[in-house]
N, CA, C and O atoms as a GROMACS GRO file, in nm:
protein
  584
    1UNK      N    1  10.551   9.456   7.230
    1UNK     CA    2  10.468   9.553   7.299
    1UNK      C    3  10.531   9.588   7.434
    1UNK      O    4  10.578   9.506   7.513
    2UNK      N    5  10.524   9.719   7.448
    2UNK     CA    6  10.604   9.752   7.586
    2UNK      C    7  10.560   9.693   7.690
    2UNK      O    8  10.650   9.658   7.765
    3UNK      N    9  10.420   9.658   7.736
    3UNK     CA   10  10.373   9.600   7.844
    3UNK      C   11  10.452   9.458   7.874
    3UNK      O   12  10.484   9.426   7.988
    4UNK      N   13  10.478   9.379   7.760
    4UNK     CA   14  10.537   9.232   7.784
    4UNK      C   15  10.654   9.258   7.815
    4UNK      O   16  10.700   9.202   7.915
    5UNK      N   17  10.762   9.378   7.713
    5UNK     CA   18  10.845   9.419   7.754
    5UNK      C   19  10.868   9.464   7.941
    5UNK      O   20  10.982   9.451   7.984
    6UNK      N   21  10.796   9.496   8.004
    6UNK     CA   22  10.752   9.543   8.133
    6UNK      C   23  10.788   9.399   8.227
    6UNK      O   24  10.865   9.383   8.322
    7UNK      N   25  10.687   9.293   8.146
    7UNK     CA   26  10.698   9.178   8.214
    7UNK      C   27  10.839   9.072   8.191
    7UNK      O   28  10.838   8.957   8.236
    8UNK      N   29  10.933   9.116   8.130
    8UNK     CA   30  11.027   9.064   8.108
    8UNK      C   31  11.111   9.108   8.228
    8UNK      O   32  11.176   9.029   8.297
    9UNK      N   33  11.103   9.244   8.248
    9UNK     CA   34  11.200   9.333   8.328
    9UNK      C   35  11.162   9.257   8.474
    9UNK      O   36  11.250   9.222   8.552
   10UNK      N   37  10.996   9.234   8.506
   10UNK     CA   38  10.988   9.189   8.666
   10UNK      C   39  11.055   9.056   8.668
   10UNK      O   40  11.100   9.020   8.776
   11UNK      N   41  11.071   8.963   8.546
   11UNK     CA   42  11.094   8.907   8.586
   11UNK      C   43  11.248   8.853   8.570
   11UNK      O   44  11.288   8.743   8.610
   12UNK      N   45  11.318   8.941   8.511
   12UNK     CA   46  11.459   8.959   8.518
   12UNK      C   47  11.518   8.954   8.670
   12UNK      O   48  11.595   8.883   8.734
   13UNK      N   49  11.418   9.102   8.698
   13UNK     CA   50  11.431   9.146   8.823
   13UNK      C   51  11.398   9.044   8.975
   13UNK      O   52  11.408   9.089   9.089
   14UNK      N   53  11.363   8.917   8.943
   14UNK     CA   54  11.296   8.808   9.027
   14UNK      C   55  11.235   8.886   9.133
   14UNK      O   56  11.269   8.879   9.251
   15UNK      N   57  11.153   8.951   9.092
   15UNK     CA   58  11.026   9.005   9.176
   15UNK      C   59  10.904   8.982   9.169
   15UNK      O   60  10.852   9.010   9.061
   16UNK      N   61  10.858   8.952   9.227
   16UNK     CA   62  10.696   8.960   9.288
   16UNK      C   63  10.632   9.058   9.223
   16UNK      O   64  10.659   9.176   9.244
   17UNK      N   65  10.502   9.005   9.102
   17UNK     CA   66  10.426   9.187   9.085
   17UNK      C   67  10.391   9.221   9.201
   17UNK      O   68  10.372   9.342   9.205
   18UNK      N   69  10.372   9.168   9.302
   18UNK     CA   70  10.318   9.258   9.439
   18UNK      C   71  10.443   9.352   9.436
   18UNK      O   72  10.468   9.414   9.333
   19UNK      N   73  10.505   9.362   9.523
   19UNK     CA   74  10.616   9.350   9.545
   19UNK      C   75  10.664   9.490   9.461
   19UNK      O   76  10.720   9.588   9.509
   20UNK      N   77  10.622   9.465   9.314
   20UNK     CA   78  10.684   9.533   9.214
   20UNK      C   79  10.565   9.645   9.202
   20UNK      O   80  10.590   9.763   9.178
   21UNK      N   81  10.436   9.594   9.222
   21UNK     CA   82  10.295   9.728   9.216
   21UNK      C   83  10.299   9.804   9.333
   21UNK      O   84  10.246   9.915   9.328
   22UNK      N   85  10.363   9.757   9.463
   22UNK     CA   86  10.371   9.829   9.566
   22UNK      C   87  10.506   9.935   9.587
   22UNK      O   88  10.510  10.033   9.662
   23UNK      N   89  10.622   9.881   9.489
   23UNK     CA   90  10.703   9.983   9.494
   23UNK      C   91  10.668  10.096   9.405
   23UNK      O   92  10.704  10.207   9.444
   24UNK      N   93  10.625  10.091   9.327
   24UNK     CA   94  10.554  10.204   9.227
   24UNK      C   95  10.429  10.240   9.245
   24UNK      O   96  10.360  10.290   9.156
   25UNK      N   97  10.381  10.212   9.384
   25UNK     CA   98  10.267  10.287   9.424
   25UNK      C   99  10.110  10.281   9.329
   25UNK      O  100  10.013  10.355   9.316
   26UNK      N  101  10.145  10.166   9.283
   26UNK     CA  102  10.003  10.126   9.174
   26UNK      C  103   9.961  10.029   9.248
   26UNK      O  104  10.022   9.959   9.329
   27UNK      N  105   9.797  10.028   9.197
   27UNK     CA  106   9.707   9.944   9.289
   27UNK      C  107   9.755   9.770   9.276
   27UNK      O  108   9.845   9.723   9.207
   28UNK      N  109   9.678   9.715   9.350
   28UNK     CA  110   9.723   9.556   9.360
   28UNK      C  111   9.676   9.531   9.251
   28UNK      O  112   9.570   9.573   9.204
   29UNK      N  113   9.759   9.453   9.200
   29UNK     CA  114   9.705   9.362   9.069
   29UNK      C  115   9.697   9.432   8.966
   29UNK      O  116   9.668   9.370   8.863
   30UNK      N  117   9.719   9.587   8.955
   30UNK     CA  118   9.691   9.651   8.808
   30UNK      C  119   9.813   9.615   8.732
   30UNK      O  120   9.783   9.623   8.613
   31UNK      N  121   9.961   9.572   8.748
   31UNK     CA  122  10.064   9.533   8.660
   31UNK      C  123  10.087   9.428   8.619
   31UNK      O  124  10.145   9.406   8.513
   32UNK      N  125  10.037   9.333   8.710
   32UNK     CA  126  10.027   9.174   8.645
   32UNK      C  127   9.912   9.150   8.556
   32UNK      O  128   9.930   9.084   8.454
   33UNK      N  129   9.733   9.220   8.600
   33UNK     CA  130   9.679   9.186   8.503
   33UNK      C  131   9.723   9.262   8.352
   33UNK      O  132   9.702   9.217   8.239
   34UNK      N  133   9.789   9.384   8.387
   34UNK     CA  134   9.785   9.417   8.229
   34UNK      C  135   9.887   9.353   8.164
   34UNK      O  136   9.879   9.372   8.042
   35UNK      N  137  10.005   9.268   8.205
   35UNK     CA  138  10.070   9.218   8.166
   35UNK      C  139  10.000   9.064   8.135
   35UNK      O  140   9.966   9.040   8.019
   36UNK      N  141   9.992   9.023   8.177
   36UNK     CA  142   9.878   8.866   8.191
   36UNK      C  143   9.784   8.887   8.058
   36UNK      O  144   9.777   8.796   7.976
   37UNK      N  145   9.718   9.001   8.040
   37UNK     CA  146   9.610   9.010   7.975
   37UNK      C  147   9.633   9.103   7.866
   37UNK      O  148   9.538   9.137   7.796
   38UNK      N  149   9.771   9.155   7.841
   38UNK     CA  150   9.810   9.218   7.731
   38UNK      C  151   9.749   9.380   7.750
   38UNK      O  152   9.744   9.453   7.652
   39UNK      N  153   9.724   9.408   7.826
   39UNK     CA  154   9.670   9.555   7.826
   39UNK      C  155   9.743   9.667   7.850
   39UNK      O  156   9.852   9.641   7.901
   40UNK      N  157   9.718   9.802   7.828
   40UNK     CA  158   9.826   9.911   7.817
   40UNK      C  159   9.833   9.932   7.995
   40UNK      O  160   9.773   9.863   8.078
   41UNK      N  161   9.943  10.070   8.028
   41UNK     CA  162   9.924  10.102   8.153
   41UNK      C  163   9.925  10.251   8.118
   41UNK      O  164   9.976  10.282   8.010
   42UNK      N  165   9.877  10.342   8.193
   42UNK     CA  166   9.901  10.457   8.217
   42UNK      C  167  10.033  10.538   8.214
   42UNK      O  168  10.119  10.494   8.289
   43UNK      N  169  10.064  10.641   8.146
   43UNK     CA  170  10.190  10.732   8.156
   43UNK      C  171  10.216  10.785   8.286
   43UNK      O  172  10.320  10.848   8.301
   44UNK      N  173  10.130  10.768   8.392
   44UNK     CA  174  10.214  10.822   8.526
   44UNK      C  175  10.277  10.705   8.603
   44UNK      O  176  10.376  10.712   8.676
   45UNK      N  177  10.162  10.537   8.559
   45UNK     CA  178  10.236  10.435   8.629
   45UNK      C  179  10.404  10.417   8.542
   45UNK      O  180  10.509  10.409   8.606
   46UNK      N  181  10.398  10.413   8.417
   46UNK     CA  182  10.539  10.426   8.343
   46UNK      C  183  10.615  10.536   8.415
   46UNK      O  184  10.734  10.513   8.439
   47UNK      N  185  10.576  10.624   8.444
   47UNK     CA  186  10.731  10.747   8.510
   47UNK      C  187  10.760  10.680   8.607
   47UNK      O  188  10.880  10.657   8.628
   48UNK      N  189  10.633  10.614   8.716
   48UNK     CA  190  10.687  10.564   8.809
   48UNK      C  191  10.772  10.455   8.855
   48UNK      O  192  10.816  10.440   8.969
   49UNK      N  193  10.788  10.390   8.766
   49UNK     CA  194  10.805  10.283   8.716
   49UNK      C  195  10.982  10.326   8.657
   49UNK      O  196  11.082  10.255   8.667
   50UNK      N  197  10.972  10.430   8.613
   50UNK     CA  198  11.148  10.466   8.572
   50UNK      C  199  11.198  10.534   8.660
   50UNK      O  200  11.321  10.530   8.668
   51UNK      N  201  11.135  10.606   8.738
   51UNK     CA  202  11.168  10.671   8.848
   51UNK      C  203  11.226  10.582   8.959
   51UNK      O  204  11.322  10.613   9.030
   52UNK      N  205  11.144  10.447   8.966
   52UNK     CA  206  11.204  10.369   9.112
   52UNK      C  207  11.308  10.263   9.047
   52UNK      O  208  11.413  10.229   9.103
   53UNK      N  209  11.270  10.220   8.934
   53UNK     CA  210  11.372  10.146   8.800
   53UNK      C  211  11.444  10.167   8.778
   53UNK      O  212  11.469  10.104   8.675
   54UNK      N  213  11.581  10.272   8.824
   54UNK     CA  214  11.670  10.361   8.690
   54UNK      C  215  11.754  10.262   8.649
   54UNK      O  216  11.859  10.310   8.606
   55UNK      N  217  11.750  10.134   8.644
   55UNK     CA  218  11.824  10.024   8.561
   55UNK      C  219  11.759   9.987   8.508
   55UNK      O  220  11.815   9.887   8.464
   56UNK      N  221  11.636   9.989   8.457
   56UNK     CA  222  11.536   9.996   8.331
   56UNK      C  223  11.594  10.094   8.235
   56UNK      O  224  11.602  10.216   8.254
   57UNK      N  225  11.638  10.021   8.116
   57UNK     CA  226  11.624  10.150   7.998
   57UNK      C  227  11.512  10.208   7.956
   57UNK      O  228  11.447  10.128   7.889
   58UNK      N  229  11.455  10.323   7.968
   58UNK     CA  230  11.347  10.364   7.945
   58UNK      C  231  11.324  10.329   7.752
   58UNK      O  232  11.219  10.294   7.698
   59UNK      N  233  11.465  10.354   7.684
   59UNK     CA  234  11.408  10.333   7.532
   59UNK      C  235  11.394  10.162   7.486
   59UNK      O  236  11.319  10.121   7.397
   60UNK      N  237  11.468  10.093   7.555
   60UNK     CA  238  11.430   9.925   7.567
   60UNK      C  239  11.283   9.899   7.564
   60UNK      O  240  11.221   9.823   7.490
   61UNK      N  241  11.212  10.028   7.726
   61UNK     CA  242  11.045   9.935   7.748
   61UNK      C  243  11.022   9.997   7.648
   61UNK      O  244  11.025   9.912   7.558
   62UNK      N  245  10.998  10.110   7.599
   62UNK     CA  246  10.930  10.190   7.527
   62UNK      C  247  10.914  10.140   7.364
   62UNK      O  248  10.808  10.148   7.302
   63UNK      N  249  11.022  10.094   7.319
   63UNK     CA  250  11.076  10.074   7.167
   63UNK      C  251  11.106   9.903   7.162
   63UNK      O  252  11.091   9.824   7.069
   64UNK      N  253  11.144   9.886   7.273
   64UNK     CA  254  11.222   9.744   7.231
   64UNK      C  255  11.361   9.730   7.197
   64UNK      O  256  11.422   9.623   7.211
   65UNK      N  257  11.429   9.868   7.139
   65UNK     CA  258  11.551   9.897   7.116
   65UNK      C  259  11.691   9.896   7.201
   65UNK      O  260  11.683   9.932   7.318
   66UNK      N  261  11.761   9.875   7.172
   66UNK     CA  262  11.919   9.865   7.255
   66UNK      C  263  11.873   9.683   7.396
   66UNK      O  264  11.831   9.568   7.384
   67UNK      N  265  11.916   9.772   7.501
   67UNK     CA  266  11.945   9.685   7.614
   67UNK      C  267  11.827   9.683   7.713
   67UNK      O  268  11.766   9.785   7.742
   68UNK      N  269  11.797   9.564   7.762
   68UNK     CA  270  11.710   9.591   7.880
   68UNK      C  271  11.758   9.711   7.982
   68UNK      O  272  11.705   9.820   8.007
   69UNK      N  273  11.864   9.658   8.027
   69UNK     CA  274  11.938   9.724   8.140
   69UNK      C  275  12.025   9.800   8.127
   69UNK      O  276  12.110   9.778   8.041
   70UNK      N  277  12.030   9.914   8.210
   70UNK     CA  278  12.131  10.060   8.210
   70UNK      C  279  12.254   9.997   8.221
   70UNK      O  280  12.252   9.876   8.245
   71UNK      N  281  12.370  10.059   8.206
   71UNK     CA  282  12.489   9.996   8.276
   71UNK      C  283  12.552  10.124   8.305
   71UNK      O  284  12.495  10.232   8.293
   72UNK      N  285  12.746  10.099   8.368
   72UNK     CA  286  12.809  10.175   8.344
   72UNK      C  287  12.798  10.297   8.494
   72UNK      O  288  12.820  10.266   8.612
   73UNK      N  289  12.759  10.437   8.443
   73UNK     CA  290  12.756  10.528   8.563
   73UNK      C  291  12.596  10.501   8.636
   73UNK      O  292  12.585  10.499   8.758
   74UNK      N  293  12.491  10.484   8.558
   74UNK     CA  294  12.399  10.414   8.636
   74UNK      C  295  12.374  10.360   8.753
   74UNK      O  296  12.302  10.402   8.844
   75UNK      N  297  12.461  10.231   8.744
   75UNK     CA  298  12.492  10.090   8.830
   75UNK      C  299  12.523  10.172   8.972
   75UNK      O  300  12.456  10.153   9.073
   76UNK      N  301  12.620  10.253   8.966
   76UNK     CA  302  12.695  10.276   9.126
   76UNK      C  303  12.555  10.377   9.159
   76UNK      O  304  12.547  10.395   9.281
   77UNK      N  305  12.458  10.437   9.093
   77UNK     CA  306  12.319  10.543   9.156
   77UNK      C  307  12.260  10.348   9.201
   77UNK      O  308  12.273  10.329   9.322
   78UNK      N  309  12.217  10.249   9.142
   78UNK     CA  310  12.137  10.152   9.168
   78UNK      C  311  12.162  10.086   9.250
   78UNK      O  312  12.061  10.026   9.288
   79UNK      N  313  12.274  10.053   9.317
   79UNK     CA  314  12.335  10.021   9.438
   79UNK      C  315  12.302  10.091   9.547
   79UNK      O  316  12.254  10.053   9.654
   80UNK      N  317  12.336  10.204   9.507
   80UNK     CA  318  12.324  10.292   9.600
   80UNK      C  319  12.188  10.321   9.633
   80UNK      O  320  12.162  10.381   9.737
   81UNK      N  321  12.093  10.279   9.547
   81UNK     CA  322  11.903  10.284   9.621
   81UNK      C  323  11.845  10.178   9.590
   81UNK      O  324  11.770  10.156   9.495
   82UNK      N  325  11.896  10.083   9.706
   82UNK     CA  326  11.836   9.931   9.693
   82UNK      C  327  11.671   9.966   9.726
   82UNK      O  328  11.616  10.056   9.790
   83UNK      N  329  11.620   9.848   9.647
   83UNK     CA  330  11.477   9.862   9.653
   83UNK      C  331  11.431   9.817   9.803
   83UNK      O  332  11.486   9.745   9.886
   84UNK      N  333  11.281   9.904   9.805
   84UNK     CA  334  11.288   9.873   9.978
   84UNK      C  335  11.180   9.818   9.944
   84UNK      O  336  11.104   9.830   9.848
   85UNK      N  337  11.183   9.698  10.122
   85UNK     CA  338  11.143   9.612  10.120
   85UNK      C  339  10.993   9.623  10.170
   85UNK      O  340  10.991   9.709  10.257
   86UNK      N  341  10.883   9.578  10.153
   86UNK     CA  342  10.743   9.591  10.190
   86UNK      C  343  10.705   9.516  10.265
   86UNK      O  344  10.685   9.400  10.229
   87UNK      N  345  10.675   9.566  10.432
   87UNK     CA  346  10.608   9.504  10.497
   87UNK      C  347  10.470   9.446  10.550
   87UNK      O  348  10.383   9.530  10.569
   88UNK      N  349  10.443   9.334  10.571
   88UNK     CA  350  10.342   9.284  10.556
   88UNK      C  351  10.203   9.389  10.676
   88UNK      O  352  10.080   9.394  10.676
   89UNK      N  353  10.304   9.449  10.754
   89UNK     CA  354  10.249   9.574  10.833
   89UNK      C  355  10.140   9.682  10.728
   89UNK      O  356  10.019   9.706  10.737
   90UNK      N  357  10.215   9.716  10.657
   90UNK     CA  358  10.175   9.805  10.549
   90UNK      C  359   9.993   9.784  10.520
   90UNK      O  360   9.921   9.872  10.473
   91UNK      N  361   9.952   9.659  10.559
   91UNK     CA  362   9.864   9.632  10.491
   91UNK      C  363   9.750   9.594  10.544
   91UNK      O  364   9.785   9.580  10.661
   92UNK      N  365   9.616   9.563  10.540
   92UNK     CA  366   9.514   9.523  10.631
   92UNK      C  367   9.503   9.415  10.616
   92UNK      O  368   9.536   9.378  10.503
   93UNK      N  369   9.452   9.306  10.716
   93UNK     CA  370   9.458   9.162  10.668
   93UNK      C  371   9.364   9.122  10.536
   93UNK      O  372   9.407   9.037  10.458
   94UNK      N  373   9.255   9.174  10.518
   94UNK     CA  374   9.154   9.144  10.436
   94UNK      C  375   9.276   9.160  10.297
   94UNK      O  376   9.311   9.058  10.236
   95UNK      N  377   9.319   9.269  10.267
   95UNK     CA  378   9.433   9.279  10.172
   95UNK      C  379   9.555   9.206  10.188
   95UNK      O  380   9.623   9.242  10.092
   96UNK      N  381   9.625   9.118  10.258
   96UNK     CA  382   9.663   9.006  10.260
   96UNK      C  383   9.567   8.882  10.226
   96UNK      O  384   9.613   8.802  10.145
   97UNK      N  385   9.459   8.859  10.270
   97UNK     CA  386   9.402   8.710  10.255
   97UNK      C  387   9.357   8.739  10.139
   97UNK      O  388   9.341   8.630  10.084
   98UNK      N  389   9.313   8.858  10.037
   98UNK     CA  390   9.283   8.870   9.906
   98UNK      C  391   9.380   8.862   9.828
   98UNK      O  392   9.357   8.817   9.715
   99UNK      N  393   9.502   8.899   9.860
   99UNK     CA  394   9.622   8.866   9.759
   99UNK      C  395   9.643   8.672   9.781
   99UNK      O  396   9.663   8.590   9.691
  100UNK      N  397   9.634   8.653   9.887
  100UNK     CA  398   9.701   8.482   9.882
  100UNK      C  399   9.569   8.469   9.811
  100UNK      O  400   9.602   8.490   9.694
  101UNK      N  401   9.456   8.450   9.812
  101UNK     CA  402   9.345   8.404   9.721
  101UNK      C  403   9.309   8.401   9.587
  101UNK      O  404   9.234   8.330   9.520
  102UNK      N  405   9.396   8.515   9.559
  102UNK     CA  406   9.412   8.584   9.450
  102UNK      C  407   9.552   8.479   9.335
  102UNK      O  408   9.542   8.454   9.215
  103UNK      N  409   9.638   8.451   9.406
  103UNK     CA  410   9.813   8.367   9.414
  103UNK      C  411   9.723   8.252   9.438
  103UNK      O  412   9.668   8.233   9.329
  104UNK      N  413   9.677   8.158   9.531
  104UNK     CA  414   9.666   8.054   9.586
  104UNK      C  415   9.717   7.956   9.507
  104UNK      O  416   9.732   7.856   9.577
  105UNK      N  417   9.760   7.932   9.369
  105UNK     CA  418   9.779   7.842   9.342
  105UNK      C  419   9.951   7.862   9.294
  105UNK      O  420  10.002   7.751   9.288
  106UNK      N  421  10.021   7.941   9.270
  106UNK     CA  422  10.144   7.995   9.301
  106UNK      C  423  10.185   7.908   9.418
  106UNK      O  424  10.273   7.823   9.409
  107UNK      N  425  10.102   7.939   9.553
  107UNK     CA  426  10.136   7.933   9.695
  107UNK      C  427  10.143   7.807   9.692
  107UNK      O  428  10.220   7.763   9.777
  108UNK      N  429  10.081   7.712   9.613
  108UNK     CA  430  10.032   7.595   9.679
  108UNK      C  431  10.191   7.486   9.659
  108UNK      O  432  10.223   7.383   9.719
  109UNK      N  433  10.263   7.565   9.551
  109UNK     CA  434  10.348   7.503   9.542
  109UNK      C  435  10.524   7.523   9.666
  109UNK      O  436  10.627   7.457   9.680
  110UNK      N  437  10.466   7.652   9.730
  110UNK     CA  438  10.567   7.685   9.832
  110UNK      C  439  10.560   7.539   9.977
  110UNK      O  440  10.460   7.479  10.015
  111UNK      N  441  10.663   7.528  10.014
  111UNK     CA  442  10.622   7.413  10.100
  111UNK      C  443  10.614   7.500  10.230
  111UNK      O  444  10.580   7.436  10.329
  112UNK      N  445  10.635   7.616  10.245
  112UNK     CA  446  10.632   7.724  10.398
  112UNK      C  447  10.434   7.700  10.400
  112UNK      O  448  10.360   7.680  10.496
  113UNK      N  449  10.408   7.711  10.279
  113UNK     CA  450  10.251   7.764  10.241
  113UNK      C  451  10.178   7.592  10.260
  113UNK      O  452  10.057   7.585  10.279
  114UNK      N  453  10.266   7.451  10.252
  114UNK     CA  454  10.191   7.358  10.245
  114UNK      C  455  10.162   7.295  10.416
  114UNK      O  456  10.074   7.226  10.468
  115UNK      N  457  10.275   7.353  10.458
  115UNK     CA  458  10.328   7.362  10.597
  115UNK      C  459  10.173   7.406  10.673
  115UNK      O  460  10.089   7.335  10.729
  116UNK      N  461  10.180   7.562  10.647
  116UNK     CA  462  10.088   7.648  10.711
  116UNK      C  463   9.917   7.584  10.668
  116UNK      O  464   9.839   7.565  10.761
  117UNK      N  465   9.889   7.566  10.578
  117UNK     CA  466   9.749   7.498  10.558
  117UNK      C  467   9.777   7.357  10.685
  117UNK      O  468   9.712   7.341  10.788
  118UNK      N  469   9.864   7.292  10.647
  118UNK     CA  470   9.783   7.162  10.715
  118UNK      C  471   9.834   7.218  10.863
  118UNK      O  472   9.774   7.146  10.942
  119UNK      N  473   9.914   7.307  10.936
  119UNK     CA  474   9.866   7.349  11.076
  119UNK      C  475   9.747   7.423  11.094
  119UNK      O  476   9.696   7.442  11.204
  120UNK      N  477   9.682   7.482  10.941
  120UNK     CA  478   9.554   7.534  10.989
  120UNK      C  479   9.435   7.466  11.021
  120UNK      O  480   9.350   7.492  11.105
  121UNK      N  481   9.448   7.316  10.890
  121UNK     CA  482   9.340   7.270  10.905
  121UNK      C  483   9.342   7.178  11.014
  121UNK      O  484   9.231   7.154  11.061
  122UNK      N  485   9.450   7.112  11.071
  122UNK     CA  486   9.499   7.064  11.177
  122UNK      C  487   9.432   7.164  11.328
  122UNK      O  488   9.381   7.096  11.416
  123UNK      N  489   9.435   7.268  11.343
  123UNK     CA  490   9.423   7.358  11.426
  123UNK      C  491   9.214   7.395  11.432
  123UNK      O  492   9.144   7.436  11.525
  124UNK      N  493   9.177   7.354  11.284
  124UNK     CA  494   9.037   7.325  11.288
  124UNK      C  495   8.994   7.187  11.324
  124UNK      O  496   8.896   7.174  11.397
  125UNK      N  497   9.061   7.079  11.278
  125UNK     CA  498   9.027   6.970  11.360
  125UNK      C  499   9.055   6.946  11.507
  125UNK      O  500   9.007   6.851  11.568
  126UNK      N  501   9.138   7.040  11.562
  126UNK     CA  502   9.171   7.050  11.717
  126UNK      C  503   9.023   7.107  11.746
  126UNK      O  504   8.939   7.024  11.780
  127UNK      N  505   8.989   7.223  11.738
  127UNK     CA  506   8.869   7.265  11.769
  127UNK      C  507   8.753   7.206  11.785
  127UNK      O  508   8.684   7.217  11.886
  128UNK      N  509   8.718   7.122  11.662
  128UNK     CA  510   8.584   7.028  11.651
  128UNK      C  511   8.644   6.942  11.762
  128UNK      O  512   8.562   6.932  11.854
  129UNK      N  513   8.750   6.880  11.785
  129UNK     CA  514   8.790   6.775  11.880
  129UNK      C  515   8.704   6.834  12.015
  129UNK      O  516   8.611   6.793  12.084
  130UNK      N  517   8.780   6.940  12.014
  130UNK     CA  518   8.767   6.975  12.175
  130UNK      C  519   8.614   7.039  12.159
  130UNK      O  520   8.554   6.992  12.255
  131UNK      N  521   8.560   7.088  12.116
  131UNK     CA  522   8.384   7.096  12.098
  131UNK      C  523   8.323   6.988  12.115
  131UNK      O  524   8.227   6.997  12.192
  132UNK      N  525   8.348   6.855  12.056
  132UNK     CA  526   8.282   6.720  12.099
  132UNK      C  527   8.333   6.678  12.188
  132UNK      O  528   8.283   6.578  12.238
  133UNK      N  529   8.456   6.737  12.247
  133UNK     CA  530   8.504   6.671  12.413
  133UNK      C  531   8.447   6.757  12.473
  133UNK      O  532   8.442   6.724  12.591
  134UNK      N  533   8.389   6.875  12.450
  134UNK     CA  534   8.240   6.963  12.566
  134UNK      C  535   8.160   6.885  12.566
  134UNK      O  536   8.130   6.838  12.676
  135UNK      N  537   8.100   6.841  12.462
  135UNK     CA  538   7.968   6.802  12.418
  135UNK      C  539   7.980   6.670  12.535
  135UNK      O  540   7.903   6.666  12.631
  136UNK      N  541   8.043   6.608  12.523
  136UNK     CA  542   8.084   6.427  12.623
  136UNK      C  543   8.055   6.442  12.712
  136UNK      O  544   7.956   6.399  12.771
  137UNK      N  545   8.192   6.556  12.767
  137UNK     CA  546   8.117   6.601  12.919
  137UNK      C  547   8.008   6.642  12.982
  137UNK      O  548   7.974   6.616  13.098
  138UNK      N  549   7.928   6.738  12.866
  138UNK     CA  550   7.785   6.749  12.917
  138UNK      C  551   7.704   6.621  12.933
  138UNK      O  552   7.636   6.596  13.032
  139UNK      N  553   7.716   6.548  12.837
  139UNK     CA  554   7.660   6.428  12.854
  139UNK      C  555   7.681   6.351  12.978
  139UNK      O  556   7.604   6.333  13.073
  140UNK      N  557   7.794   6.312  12.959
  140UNK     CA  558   7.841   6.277  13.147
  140UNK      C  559   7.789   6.320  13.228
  140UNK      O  560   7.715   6.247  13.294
  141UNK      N  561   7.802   6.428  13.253
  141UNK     CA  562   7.760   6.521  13.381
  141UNK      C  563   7.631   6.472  13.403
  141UNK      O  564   7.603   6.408  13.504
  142UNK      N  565   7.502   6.512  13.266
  142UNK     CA  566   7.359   6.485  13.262
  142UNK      C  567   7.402   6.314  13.313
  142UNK      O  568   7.373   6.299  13.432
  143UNK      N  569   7.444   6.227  13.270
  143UNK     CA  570   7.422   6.079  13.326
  143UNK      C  571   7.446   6.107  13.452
  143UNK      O  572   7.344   6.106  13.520
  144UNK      N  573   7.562   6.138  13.520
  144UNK     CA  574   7.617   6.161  13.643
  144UNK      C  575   7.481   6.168  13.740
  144UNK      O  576   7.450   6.093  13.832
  145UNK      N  577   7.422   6.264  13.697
  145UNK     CA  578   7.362   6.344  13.771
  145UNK      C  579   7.186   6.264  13.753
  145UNK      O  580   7.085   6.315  13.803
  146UNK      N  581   7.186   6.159  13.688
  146UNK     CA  582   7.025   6.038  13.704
  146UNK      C  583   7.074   5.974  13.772
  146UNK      O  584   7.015   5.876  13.817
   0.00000   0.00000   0.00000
């Protein structure tokens, strides 16, 4: 089925479906779930998709037939329009913390990502610290002050 076919190519390509839905201008998550979940995609996400792809054989996704990948006079156009890169700018945070939530367990295995949790939760136990070192001092003060 072309869709798995689809998912072979991202991951030939060692890309990110983010990564890969944001260069083809399709919503978050619509290429991994239909790949994940076996479902079709739309004929304008497919153009787009060969349009930013041209080392995708279009009769490979389509058929299954010949080669994944273009070769030959192709190659020197695919060089020549490296895929661009997506910045985390691009995006609102709520749409960042819904994609890691979304991944979280992907992430959990990155050690940058095991890193960043325990300075977060580290950074919440600083807080409660220093909230019950207010709390002391008020207390103090109130003794101080009988």
């Amino acid at each position: 089925m072309m869709i798995k076919r689809l998912g072979q190519y991202i991951a030939e390509k060692d890309i990110s479906y983010y990564l890969f839905e944001n260069s083809i201008k399709a919503s978050r998550g619509s290429i991994s779930k239909a790949v994940k979940n076996n479902k079709s995609i739309g004929s304008n996400v497919i153009e787009n998709i060969l349009i930013t792809y041209v080392d995708l054989n279009p009769v490979w996704l389509l058929t299954g037939k010949g080669k994944m990948l273009l070769s030959g006079e192709n190659l020197e156009e695919i060089e020549s329009n490296p895929l661009t890169k997506v910045s985390l700018n691009d995006f609102d945070k709520i749409e960042i913390i819904d994609y890691i939530y979304d991944n979280v367990t992907e992430f959990k295995s990155y050690k940058s990502f095991q890193k960043l949790t325990k300075l977060l939760f580290a950074d919440k136990e600083m807080g409660e610290v220093r909230k019950e070192i207010e709390q002391l001092k008020e207390q103090v003060s109130k003794l101080a002050k009988e």
